[in-house]
KOLPABA-340719 format. One record per residue (C-alpha): residue number from 1; residue in three letters; x, y, z. Coordinates in steps of 0.2 Angstrom, whole numbers, padded with zeros to 4 digits, m for minus. Example, Ala and Ser with C-alpha at 12.3 -4.5 7.8 and 13.67 -1.06 7.14 Angstrom:
2
<atom n="1" res="Ala" x="0062" y="m0022" z="0039"/>
<atom n="2" res="Ser" x="0068" y="m0005" z="0036"/>
This chain:
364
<atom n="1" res="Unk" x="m0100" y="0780" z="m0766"/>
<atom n="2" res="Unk" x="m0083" y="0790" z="m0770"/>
<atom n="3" res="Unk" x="m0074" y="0799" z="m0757"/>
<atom n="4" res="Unk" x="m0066" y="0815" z="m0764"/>
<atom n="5" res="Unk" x="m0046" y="0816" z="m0764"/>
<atom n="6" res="Unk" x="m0040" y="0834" z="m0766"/>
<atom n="7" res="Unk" x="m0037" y="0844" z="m0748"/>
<atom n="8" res="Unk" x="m0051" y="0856" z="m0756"/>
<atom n="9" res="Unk" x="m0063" y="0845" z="m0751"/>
<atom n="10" res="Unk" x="m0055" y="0846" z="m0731"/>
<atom n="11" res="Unk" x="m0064" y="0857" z="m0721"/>
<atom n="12" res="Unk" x="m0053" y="0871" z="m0715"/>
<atom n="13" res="Unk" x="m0044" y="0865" z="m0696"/>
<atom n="14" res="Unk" x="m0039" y="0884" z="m0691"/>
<atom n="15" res="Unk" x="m0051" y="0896" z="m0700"/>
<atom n="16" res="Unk" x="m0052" y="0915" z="m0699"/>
<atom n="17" res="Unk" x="m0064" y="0922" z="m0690"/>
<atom n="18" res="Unk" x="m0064" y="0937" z="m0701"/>
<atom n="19" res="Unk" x="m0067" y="0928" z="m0716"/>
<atom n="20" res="Unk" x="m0079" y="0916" z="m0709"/>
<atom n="21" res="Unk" x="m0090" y="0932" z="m0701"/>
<atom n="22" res="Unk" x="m0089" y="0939" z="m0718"/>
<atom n="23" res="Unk" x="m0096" y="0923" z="m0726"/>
<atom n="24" res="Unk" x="m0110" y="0921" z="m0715"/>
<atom n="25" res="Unk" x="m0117" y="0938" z="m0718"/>
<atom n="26" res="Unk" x="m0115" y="0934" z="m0736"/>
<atom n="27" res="Unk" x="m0130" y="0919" z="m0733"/>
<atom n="28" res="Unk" x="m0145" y="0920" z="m0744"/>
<atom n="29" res="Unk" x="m0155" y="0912" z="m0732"/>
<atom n="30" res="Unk" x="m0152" y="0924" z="m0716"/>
<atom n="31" res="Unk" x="m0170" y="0929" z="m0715"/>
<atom n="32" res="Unk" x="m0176" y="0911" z="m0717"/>
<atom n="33" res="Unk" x="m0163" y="0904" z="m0706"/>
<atom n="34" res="Unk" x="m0168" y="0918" z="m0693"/>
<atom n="35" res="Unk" x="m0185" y="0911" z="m0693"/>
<atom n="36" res="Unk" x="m0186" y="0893" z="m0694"/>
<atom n="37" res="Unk" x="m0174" y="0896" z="m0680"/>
<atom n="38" res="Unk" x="m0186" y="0907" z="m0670"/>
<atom n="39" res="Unk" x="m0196" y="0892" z="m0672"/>
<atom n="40" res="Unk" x="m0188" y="0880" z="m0665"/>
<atom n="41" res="Unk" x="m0184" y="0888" z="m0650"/>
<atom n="42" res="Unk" x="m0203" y="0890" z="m0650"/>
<atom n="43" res="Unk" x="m0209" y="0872" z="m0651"/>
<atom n="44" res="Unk" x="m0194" y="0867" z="m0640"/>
<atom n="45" res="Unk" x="m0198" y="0878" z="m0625"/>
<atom n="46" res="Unk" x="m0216" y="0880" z="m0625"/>
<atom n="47" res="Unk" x="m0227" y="0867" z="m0624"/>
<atom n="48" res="Unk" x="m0246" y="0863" z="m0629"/>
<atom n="49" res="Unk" x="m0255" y="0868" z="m0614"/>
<atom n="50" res="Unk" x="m0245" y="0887" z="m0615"/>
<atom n="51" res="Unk" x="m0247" y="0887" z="m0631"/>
<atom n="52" res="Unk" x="m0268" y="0882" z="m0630"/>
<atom n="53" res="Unk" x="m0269" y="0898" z="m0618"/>
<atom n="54" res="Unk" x="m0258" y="0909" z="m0631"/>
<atom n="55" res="Unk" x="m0272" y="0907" z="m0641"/>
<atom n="56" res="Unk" x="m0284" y="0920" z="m0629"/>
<atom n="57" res="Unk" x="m0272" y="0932" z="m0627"/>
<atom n="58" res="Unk" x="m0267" y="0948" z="m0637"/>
<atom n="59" res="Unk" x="m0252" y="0953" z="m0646"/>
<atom n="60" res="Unk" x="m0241" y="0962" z="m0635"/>
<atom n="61" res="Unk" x="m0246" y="0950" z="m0618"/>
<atom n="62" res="Unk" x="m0242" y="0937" z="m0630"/>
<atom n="63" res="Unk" x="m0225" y="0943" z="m0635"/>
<atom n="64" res="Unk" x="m0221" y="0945" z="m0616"/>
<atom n="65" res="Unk" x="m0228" y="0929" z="m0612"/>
<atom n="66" res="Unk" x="m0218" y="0921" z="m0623"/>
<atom n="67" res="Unk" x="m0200" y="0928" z="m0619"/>
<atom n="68" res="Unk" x="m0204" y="0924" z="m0600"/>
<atom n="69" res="Unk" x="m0211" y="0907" z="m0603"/>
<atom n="70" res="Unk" x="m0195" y="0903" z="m0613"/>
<atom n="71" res="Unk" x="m0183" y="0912" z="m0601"/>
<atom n="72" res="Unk" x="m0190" y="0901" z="m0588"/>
<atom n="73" res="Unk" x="m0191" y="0885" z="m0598"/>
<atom n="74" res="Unk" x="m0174" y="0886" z="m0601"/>
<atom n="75" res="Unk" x="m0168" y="0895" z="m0585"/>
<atom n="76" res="Unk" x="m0173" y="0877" z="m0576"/>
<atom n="77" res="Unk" x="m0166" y="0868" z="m0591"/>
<atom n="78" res="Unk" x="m0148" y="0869" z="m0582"/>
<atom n="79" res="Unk" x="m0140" y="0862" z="m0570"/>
<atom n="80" res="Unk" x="m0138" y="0870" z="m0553"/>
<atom n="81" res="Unk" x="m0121" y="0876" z="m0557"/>
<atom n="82" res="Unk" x="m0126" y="0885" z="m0572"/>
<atom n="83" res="Unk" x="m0143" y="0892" z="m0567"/>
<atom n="84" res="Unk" x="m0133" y="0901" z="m0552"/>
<atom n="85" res="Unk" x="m0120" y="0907" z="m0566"/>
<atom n="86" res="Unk" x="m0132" y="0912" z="m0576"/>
<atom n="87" res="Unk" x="m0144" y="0921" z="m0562"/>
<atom n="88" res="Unk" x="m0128" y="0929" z="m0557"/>
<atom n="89" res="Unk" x="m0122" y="0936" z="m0575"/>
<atom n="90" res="Unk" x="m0141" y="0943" z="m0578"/>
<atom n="91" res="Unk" x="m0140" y="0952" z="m0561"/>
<atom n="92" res="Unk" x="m0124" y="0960" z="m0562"/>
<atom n="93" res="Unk" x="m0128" y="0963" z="m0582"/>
<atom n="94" res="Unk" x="m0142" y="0974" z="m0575"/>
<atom n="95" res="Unk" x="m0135" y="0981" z="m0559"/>
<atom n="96" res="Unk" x="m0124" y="0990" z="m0573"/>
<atom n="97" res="Unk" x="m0139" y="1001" z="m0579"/>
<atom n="98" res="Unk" x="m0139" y="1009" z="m0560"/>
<atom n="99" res="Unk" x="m0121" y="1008" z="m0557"/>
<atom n="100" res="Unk" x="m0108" y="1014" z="m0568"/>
<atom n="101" res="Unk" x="m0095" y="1000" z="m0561"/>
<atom n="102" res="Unk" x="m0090" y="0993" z="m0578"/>
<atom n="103" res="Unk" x="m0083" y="0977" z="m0567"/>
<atom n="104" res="Unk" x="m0101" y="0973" z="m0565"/>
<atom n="105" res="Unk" x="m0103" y="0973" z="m0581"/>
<atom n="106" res="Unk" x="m0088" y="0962" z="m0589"/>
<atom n="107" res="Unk" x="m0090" y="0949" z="m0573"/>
<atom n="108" res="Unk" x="m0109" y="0947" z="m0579"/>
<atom n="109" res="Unk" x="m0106" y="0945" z="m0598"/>
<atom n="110" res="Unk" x="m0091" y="0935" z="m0592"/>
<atom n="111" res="Unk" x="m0103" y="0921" z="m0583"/>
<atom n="112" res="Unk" x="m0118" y="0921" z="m0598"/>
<atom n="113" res="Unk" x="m0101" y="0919" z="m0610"/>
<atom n="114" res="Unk" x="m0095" y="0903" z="m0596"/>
<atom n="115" res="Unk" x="m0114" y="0899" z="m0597"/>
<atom n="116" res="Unk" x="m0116" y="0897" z="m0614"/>
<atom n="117" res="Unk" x="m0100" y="0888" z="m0619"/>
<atom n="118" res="Unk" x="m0104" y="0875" z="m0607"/>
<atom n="119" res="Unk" x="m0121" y="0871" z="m0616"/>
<atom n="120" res="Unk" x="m0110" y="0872" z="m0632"/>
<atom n="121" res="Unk" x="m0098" y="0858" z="m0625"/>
<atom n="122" res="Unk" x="m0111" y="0847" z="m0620"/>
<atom n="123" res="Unk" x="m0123" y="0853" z="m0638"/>
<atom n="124" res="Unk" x="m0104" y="0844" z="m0647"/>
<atom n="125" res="Unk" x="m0103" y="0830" z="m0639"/>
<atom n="126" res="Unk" x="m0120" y="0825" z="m0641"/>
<atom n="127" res="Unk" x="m0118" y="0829" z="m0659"/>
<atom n="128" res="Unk" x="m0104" y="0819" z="m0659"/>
<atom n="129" res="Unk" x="m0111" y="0804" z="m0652"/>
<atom n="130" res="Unk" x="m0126" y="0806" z="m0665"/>
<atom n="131" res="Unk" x="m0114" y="0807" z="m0678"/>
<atom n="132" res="Unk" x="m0108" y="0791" z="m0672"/>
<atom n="133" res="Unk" x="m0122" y="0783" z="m0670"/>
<atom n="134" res="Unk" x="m0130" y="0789" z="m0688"/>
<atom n="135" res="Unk" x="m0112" y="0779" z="m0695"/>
<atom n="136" res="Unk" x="m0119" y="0763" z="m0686"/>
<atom n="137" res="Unk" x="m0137" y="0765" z="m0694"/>
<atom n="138" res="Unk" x="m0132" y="0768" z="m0711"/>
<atom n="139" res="Unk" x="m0122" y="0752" z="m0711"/>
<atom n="140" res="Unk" x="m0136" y="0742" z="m0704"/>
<atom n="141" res="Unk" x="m0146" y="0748" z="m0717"/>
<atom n="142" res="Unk" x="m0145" y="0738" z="m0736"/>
<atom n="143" res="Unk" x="m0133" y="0748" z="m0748"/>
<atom n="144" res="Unk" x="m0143" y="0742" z="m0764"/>
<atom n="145" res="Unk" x="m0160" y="0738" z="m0766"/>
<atom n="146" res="Unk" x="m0164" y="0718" z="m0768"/>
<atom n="147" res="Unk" x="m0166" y="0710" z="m0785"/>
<atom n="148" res="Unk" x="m0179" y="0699" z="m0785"/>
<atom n="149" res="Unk" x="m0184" y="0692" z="m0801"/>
<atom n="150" res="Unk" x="m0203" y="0697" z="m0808"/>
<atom n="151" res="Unk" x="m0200" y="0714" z="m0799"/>
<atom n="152" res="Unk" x="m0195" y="0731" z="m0799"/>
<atom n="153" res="Unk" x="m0189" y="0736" z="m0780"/>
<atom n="154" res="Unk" x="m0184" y="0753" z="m0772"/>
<atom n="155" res="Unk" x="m0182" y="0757" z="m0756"/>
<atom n="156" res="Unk" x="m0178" y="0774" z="m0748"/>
<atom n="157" res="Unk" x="m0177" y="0782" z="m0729"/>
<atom n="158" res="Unk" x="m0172" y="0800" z="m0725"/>
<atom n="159" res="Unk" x="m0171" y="0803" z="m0707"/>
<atom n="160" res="Unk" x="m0177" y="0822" z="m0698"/>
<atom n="161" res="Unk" x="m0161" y="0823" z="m0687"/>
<atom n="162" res="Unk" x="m0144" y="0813" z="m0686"/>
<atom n="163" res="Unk" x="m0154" y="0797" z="m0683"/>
<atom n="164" res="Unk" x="m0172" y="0791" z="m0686"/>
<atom n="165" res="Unk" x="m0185" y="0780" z="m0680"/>
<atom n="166" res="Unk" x="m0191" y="0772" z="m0699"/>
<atom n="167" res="Unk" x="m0183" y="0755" z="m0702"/>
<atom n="168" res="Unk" x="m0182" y="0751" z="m0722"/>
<atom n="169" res="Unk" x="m0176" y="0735" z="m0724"/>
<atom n="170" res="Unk" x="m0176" y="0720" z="m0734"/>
<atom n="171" res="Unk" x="m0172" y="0699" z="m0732"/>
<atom n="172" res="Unk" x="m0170" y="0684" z="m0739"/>
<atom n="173" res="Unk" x="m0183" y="0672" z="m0732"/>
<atom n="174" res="Unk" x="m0181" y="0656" z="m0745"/>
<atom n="175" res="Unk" x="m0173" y="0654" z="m0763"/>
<atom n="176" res="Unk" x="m0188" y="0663" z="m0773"/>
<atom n="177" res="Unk" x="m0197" y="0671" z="m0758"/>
<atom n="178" res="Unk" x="m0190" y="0690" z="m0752"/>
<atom n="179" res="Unk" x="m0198" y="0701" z="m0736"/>
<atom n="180" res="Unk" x="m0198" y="0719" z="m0737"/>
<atom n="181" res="Unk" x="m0200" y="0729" z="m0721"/>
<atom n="182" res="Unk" x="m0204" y="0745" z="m0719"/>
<atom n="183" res="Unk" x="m0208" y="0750" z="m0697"/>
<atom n="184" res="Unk" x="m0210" y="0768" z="m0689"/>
<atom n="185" res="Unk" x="m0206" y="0770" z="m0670"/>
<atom n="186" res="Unk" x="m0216" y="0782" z="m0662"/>
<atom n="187" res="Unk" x="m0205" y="0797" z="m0660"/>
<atom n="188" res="Unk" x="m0188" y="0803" z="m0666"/>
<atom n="189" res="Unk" x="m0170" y="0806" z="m0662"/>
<atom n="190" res="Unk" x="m0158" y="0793" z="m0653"/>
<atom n="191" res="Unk" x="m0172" y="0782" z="m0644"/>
<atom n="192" res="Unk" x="m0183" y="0779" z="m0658"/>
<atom n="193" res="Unk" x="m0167" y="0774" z="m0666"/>
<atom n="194" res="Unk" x="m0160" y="0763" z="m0654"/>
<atom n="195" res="Unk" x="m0180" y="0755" z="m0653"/>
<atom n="196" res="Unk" x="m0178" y="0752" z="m0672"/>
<atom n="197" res="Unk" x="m0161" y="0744" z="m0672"/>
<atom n="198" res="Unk" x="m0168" y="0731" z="m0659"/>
<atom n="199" res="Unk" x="m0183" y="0729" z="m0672"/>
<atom n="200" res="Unk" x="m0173" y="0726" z="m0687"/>
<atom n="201" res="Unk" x="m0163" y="0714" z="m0677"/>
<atom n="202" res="Unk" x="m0178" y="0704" z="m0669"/>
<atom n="203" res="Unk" x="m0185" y="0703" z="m0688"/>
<atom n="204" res="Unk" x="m0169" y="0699" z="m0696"/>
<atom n="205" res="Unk" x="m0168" y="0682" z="m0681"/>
<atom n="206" res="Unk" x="m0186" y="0678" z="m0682"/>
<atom n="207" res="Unk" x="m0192" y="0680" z="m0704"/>
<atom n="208" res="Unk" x="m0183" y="0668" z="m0711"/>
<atom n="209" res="Unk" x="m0189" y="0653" z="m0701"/>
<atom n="210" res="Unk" x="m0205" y="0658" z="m0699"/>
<atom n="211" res="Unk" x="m0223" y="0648" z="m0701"/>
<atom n="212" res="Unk" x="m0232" y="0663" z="m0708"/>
<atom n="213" res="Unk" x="m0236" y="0681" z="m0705"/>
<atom n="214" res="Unk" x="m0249" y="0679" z="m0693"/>
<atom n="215" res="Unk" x="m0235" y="0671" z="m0682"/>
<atom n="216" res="Unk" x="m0222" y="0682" z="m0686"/>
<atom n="217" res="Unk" x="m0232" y="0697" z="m0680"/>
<atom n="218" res="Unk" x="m0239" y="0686" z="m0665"/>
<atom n="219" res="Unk" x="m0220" y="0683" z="m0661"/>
<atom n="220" res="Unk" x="m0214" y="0704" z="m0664"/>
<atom n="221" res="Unk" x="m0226" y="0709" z="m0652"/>
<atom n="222" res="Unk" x="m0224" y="0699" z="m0639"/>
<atom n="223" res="Unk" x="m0205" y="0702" z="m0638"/>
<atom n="224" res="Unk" x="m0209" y="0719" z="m0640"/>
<atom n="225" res="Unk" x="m0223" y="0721" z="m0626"/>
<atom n="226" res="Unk" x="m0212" y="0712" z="m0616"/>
<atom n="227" res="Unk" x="m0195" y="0720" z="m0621"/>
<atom n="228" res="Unk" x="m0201" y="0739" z="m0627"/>
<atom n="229" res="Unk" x="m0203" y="0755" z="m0619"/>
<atom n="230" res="Unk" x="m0218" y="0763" z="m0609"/>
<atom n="231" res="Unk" x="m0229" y="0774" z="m0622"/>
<atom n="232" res="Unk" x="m0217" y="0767" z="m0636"/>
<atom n="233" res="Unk" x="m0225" y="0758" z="m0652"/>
<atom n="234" res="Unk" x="m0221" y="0752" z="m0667"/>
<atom n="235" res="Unk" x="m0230" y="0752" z="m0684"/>
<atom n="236" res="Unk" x="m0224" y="0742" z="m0697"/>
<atom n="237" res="Unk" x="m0226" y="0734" z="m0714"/>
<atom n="238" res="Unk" x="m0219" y="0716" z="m0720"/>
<atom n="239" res="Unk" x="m0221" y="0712" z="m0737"/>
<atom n="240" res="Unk" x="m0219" y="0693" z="m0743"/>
<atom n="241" res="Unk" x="m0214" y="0693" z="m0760"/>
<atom n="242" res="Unk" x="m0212" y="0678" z="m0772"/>
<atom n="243" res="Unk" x="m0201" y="0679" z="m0789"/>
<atom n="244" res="Unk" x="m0207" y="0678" z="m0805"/>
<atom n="245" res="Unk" x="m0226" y="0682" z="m0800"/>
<atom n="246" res="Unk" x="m0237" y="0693" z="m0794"/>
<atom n="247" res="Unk" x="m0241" y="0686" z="m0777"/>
<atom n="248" res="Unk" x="m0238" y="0695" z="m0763"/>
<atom n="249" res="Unk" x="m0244" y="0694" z="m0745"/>
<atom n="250" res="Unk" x="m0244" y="0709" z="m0731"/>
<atom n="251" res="Unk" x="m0244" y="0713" z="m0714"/>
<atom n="252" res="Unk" x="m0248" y="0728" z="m0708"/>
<atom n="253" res="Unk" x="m0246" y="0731" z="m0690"/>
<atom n="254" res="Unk" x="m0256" y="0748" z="m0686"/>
<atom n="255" res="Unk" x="m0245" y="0757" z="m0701"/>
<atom n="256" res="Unk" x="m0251" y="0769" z="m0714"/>
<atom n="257" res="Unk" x="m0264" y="0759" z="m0729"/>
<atom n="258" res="Unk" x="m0252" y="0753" z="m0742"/>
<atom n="259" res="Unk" x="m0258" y="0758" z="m0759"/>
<atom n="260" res="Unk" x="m0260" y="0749" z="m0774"/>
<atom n="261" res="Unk" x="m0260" y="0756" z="m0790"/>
<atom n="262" res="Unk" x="m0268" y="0742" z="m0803"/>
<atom n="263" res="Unk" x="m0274" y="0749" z="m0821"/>
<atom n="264" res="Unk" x="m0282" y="0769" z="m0818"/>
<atom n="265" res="Unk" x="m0289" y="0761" z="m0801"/>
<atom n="266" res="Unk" x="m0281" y="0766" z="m0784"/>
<atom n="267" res="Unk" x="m0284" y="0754" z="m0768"/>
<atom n="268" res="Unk" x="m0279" y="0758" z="m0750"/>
<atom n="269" res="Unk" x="m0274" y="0740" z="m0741"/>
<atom n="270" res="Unk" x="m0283" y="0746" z="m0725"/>
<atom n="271" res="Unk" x="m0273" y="0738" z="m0709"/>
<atom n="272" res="Unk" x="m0280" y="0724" z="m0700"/>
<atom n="273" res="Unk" x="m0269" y="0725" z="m0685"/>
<atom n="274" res="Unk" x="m0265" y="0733" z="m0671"/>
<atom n="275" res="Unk" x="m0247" y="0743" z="m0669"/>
<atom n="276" res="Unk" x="m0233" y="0731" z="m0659"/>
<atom n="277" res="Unk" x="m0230" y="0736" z="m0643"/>
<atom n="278" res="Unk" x="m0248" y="0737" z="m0638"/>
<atom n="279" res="Unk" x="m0257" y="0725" z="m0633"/>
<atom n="280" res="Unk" x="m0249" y="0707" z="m0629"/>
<atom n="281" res="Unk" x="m0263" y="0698" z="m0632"/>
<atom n="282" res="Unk" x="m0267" y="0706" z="m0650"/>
<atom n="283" res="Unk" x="m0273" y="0692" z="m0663"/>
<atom n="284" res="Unk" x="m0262" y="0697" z="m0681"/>
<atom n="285" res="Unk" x="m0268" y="0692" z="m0698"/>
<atom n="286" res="Unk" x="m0260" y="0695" z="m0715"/>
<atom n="287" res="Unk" x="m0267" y="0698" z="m0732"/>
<atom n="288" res="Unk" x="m0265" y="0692" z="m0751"/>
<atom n="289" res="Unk" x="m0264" y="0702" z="m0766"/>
<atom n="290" res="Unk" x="m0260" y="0699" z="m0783"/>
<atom n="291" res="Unk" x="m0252" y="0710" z="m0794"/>
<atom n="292" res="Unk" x="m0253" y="0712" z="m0815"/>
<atom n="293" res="Unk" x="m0240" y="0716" z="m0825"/>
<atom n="294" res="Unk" x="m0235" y="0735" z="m0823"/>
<atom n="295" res="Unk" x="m0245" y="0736" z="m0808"/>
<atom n="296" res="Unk" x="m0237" y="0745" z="m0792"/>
<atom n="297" res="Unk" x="m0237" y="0745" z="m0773"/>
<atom n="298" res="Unk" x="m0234" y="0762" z="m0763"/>
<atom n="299" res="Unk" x="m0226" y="0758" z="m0744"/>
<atom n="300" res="Unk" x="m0224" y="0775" z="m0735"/>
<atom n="301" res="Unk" x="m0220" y="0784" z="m0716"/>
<atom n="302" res="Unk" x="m0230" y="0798" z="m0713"/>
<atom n="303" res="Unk" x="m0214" y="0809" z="m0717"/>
<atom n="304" res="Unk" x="m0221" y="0807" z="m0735"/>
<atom n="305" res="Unk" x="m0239" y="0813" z="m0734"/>
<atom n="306" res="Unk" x="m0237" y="0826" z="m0719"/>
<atom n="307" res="Unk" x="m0222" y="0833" z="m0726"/>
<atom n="308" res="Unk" x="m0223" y="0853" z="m0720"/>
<atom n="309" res="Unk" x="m0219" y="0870" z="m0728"/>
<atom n="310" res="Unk" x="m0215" y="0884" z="m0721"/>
<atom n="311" res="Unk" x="m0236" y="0886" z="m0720"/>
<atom n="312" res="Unk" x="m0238" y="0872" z="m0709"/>
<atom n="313" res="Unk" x="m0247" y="0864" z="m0726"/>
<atom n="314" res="Unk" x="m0246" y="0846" z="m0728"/>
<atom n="315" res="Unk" x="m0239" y="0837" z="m0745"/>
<atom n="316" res="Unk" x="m0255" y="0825" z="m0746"/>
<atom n="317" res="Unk" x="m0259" y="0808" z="m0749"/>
<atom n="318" res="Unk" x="m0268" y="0816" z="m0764"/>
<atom n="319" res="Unk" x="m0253" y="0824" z="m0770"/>
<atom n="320" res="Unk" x="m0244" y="0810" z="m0769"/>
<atom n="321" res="Unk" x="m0253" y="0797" z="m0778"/>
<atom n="322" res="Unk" x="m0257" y="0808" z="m0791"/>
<atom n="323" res="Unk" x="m0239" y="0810" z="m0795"/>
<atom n="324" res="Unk" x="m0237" y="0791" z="m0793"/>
<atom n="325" res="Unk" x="m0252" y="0789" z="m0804"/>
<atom n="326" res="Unk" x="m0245" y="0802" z="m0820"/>
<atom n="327" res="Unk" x="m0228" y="0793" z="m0819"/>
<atom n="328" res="Unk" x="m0232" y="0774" z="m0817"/>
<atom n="329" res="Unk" x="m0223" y="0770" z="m0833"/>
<atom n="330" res="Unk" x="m0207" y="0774" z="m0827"/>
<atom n="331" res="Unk" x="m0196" y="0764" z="m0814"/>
<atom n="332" res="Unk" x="m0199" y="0763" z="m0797"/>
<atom n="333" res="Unk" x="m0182" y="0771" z="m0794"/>
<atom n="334" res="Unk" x="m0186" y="0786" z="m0806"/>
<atom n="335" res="Unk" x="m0203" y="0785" z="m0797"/>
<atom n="336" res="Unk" x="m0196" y="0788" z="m0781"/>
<atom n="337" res="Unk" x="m0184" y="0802" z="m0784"/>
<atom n="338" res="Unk" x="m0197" y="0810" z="m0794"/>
<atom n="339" res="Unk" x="m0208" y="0811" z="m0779"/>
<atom n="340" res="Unk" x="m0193" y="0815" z="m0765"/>
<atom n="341" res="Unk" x="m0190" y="0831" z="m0775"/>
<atom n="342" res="Unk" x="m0209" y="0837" z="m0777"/>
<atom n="343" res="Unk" x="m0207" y="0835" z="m0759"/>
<atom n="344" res="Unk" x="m0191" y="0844" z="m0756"/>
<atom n="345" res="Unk" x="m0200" y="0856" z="m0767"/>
<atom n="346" res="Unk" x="m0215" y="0858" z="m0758"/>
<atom n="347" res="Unk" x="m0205" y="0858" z="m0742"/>
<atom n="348" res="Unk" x="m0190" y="0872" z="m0746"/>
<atom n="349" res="Unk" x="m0182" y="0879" z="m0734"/>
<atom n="350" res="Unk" x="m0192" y="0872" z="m0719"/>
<atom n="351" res="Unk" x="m0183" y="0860" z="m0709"/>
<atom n="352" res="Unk" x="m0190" y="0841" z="m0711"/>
<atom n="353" res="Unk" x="m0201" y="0839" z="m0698"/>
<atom n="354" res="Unk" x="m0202" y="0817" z="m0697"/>
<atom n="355" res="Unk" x="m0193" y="0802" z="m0703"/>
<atom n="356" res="Unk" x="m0196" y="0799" z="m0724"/>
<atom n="357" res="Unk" x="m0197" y="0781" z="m0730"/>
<atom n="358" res="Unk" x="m0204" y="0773" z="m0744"/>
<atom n="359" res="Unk" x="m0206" y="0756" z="m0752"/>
<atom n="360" res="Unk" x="m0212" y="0756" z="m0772"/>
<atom n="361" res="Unk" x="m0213" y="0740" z="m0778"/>
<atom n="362" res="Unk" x="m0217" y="0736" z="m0798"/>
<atom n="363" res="Unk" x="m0224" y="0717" z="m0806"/>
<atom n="364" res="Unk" x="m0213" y="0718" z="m0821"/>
């Protein structure tokens, strides 16, 4: 990757806030911007249960509904400090319709403004400490895909915010034997991140000495019950690759079917595990395959198939595999960026809504 070397490229330290008001009025996605906003601030502050009972009520007791369960969603959101800053801007602010005191006024905007730049300070911080930590998780992840003779290999994982819960990886378990990994934390965001480094790690210590799968996924789960987070799982797909033919063994740990794609036939691998994190005690077992020449293997997160648009209509399993299906003579790589722009397509400007991986292996 190439860094660009002009000071164009820099953003701007000390911009105008003439210019830069301008500019934003100048967007051509104001109205979509404005909505998936509104949104988010819906799904953040409302939960399932307010929104279940949403459901009975009509428009306008809706619409007030709404403002006041947000309002006091977020009002309780602060800390102490703020909500009596805020209490008392929105009462002075108010006071100001009975009073003609202009001081009222001012002092009330003044302690939503102090309000609001608080949250800001905290909302960049966080971001920055994100930022930090998306730096670390790129660098854990590989930088190429793995050559391994007899196959054609890409892998690919997109996270929904700074950091993700999808772990795409791949090692080097003997001279002519390769694992490709592909695991889904339950959740998003920093602790499904922090859940999947400790994955990777515990993967990248235990596959290369293993006995066989079955062990491997006996071992994973046990550190992981023993190690992991309440209500936290972990799906997860290893693949055991050998070079220079078509076997291939899998374990699938409660994760999405693999698929394979063998002549003008499709099969879904069903999984014969449970996810880790679980159940302790859970018995693991793998499965063997064996792949032609020119046949291909699909790994995937549920990022792909329930991609959203702004409809709240999913992508598809069907649509997927019908893509996969019309352009199985190309490369997995072309494959796979063919399919991430349908995607992106189908998506447009609604924000990604999960973590996006995918593993698309070929027998060449």
């Amino acid at each position: 990757m190439s860094t660009a070397s002009n000071n164009k490229s820099k953003p701007n330290s000390n911009p105008k806030i003439g210019k830069t008001i301008i500019n934003d009025f100048r967007s051509e996605n104001i109205p979509q911007t404005l909505i998936q906003e509104l949104k988010d601030i819906y799904h953040f502050y409302i939960d399932y249960e307010q929104k279940k009972k949403l459901e009975q009520m009509g428009l306008v007791r809706r619409f007030l509904k709404i403002g006041w369960w947000i309002l006091r969603s977020m009002f309780f959101k602060l800390t102490p400090m703020r909500r009596i800053l805020f209490l008392l801007g929105i009462i002075l602010s108010v006071s100001f319709i009975n009073d003609n005191t202009d001081k009222r006024f001012l002092f009330g905007i003044l302690f939503i403004v102090i309000v609001l730049m608080l949250e800001l300070k905290d909302r960049l911080l966080a971001k920055d400490e994100l930022m930090a930590g998306k730096a670390v998780q790129t660098a854990l992840m590989p930088s190429q895909k793995p050559k391994i003779p007899g196959w054609d290999v890409w892998l690919y994982s997109r996270p929904a915010n700074e950091v993700g819960g999808d772990l795409v990886d791949y090692v080097q378990l003997a001279e002519k034997k390769w694992g490709l990994i592909l695991g889904d934390v339950a959740g998003k965001g920093l602790g499904a991140a922090l859940l999947m480094a400790k994955l990777q790690a515990t993967i990248r210590a235990l596959s290369p000495g293993m006995k066989s799968l079955t062990k491997l996924g006996t071992d994973l789960n046990k550190i992981f019950c023993r190690d992991g987070i309440p209500h936290r799982f972990i799906t997860m797909v290893f693949l055991e690759l050998i070079a220079h033919t078509g076997k291939i063994k899998i374990l699938n740990a409660g994760h999405m079917p693999p698929i394979i794609f063998a002549g003008n036939g499709i099969t879904e691998i069903a999984p014969c595990n449970v996810a880790l994190s679980l159940n302790a005690k859970a018995a693991f077992k793998s499965q063997e395959y064996e792949l032609k020449k020119d046949d291909m293997l699909i790994v995937f997160s549920d990022g792909v198939s329930e991609a959203r648009n702004n409809r709240d209509e999913f992508f598809g399993e069907s649509s997927m595999k019908k893509l996969l299906q019309e352009n199985r003579s190309h490369s997995c790589e072309t494959m796979g960026k063919t399919l991430l722009r349908k995607i992106d397509f189908f998506v447009g400007n609604q924000r990604q809504s999960d973590d996006l991986s995918l593993i698309l292996l070929k027998r060449d």
